[in-house]
C-alpha positions in Angstrom: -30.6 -18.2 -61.5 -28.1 -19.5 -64.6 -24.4 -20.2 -64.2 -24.3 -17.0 -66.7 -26.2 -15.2 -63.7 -23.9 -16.1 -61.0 -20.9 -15.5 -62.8 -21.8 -12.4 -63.8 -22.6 -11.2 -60.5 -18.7 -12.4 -59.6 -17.1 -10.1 -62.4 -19.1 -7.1 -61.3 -17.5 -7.4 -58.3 -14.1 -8.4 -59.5 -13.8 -6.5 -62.5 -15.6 -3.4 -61.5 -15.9 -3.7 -58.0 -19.2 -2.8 -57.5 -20.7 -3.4 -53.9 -23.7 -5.4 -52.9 -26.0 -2.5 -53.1 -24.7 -1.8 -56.5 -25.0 -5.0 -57.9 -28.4 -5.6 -56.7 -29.4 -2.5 -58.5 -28.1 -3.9 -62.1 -29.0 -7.7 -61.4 -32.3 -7.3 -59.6 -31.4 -9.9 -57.1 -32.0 -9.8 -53.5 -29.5 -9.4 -50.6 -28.8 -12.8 -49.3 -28.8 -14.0 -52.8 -26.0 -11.8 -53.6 -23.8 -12.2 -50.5 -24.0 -16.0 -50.9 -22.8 -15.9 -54.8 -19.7 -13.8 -53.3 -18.3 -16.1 -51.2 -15.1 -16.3 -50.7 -14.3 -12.6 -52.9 -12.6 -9.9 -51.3 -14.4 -6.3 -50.3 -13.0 -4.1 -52.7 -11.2 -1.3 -50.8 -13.5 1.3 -52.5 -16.7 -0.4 -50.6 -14.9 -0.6 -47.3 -16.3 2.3 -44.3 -13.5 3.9 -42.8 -13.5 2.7 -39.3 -13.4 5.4 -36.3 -10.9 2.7 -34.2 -8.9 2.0 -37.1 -6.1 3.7 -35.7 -6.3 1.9 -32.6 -6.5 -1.5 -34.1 -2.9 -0.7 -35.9 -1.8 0.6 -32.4 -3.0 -2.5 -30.7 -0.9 -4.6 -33.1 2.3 -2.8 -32.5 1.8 -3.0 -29.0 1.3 -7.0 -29.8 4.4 -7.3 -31.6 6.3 -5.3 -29.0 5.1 -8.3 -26.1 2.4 -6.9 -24.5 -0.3 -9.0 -23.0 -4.3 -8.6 -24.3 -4.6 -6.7 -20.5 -1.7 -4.5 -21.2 -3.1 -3.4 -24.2 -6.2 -2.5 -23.3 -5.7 -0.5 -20.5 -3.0 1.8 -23.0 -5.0 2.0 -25.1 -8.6 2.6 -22.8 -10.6 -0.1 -24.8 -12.3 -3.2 -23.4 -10.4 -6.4 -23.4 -12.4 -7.9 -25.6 -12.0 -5.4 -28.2 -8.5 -5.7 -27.5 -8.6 -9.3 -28.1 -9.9 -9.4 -31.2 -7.9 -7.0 -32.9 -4.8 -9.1 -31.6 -5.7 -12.6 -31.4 -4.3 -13.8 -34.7 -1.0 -12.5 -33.7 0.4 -15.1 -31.0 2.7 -13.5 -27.2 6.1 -14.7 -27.6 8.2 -13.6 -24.5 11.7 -13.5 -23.0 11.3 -16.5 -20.1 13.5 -14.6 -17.6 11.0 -11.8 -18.7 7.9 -13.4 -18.1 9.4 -14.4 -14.8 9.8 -10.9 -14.3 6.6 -9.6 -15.2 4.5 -12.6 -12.7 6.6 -11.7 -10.2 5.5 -7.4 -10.6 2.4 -8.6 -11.2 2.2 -10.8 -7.9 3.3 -8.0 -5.9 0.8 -5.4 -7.1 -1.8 -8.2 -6.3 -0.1 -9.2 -2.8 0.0 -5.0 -2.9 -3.3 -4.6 -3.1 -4.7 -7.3 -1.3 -2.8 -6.3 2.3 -3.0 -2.6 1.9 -5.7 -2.0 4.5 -4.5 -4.7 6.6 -0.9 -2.8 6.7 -2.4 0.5 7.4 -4.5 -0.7 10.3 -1.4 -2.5 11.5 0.9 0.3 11.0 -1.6 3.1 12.5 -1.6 0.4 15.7 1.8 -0.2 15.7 2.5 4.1 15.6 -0.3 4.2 19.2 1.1 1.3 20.9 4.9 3.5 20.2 3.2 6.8 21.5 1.7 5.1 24.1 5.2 3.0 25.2 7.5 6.6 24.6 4.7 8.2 27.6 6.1 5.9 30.2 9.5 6.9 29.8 9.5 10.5 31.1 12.9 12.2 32.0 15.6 10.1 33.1 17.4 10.9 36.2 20.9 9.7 37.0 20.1 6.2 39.3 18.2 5.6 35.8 20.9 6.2 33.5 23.2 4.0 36.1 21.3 0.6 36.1 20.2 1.0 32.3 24.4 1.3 31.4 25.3 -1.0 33.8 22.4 -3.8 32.3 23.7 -2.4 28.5 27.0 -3.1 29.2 26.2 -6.6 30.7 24.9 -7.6 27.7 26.9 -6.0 25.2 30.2 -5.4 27.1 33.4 -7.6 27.6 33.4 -9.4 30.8 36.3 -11.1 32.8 35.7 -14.6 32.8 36.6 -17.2 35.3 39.7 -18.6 33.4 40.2 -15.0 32.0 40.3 -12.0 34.4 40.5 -8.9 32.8 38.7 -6.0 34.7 38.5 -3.9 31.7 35.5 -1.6 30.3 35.3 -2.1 27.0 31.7 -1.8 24.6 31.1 -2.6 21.1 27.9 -1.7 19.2 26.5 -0.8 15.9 23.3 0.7 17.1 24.2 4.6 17.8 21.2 4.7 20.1 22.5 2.0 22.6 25.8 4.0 22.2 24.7 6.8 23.1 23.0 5.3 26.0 26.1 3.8 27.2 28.2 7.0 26.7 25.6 9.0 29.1 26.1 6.6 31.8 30.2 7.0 31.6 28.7 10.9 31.9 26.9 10.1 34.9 29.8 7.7 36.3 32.2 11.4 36.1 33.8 10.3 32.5 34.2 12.8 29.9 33.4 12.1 26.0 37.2 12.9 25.6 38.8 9.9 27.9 37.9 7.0 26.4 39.6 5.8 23.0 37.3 4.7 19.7 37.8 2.0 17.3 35.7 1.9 14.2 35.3 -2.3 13.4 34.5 -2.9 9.7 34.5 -5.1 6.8 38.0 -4.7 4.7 35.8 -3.7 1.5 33.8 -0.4 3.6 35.6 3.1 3.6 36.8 2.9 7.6 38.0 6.6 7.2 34.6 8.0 5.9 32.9 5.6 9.0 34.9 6.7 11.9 33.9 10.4 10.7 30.0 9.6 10.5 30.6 8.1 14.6 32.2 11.4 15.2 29.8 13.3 14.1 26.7 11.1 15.2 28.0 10.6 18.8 29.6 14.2 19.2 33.0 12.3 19.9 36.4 14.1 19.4 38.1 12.6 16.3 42.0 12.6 17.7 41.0 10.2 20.2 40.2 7.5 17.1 42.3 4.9 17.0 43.4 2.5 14.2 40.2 1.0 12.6 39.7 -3.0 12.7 39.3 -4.9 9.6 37.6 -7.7 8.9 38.5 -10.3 6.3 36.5 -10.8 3.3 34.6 -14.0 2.9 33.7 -14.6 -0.4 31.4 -17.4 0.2 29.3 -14.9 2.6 26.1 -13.2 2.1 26.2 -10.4 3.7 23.9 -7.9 3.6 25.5 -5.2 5.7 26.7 -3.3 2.4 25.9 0.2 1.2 26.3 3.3 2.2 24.4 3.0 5.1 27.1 0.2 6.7 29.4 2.1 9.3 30.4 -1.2 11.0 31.0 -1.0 14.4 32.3 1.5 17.0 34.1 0.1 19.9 34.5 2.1 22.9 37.4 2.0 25.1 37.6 2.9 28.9 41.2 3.2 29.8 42.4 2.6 33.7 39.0 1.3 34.3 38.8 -1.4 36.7 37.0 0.6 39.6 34.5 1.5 37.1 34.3 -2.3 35.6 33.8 -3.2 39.8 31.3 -0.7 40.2 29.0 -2.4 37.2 29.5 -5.6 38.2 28.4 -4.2 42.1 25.2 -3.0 40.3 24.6 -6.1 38.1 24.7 -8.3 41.2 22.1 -6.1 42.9 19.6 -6.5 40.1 19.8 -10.1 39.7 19.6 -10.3 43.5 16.8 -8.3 43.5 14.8 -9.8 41.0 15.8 -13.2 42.5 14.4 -12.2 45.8 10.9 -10.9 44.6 10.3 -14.1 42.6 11.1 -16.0 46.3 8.4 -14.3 48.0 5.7 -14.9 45.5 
């Protein structure tokens, strides 16, 4: 092969832009021969195949430039990673660090996700038995149950006189409607109406106290004139608190007015208990 040869086979495909199989046919050469002499020259755009994923390959580089990862890619566009690699590889993932953060941290929860979902449902299925199982024992409550479940309620969550302090005085403060309706069925069962005692709403300054005392109204089947002035309480701005929303009601204080015989007759039944469970655990 001359130097005239070879450079002759470079202007056919320069000039004319003939393709391999072309210029074989008009210089007789073989195959390798030719594609080693063209080094380095471009395909002319006449010789190229249309490609089926062509369309793909420019979707996969917009998708690049927009930040998404090699995985993200793939899985929009339904292609292998590897094919998603190498349409995108010479284009470098440059991404927001706060998101980055963002994305690990989705991404470590759909793992975390994944990885304790069976785990979760077998606890949450055992958890739902074991609640069944506990609500059976319960059965109907008769009055001397509703009696020493208020009076042990109210010891723990009522105001009690103190030594230094006496002050024979009902009064019951809660946020949990269930324990106040518990403790408002045993001033039922002691011969008190809904309609004696007095209500307080307690709540943060920032909460709507009107729209809170109406939800304990409502929730509790409690006559609204005998609401009283709502507490406040003072903002904190170096607090975290996490009682916010529309879900925070605060607290609803109940009130038992001219009740000392009443505040007597719990602490009568409180003593009881205690001595009771005192004595059993002497005889073992």
């Amino acid at each position: 092969m001359t130097d005239f040869d070879a450079a002759e086979v470079r202007r056919l495909r320069t000039e004319e832009q003939l393709s391999v199989r072309e210029i074989r046919a008009r210089t007789g050469l073989g195959r390798n021969r030719v594609y080693e002499l063209l080094r380095g020259l471009p395909v002319p755009e006449r010789t190229r195949r249309p490609n089926a994923k062509d369309d793909l390959r420019a979707e996969a580089v917009r998708l690049r430039a927009t930040g998404l990862s090699v995985p993200e890619i793939a899985g929009r566009l339904a292609v292998s990673r590897s094919t998603a690699y190498l349409w995108v590889r010479h284009l470098p993932l440059h991404r927001d660090e706060e998101e980055e953060r963002q994305r690990r941290r989705a991404h470590s929860k759909v793992m975390t996700e994944a990885r304790w979902a069976a785990h979760r449902r077998a606890r949450d299925e055992a958890r739902a038995e074991t609640h069944a199982s506990a609500a059976a024992t319960v059965g109907q409550l008769d009055d001397r149950d509703v009696l020493l479940l208020g009076a042990a309620v109210y010891w723990c969550e009522g105001t009690k006189s103190k030594p230094w302090r006496r002050d024979d005085h009902v009064q019951f403060i809660n946020s949990d409607p269930g324990l106040l309706a518990l403790f408002l069925r045993f001033l039922e069962t002691c011969g008190m109406d809904r309609s004696v005692p007095t209500y307080r709403v307690s709540i943060h300054e920032t909460a709507d106290a009107d729209a809170a005392a109406e939800w304990w109204a409502d929730e509790l089947a409690l006559p609204r004139d005998r609401f009283r002035r709502a507490s406040l309480k003072r903002h904190q701005p170096a607090t975290n608190r996490r009682n916010v929303g529309a879900g925070y009601r605060g607290c609803l204080v109940i009130n038992v007015p001219r009740s000392r015989e009443l505040y007597w007759r719990i602490e009568g039944m409180i003593a009881e208990l205690f001595g009771s469970v005192t004595t059993r655990r002497s005889v073992r």
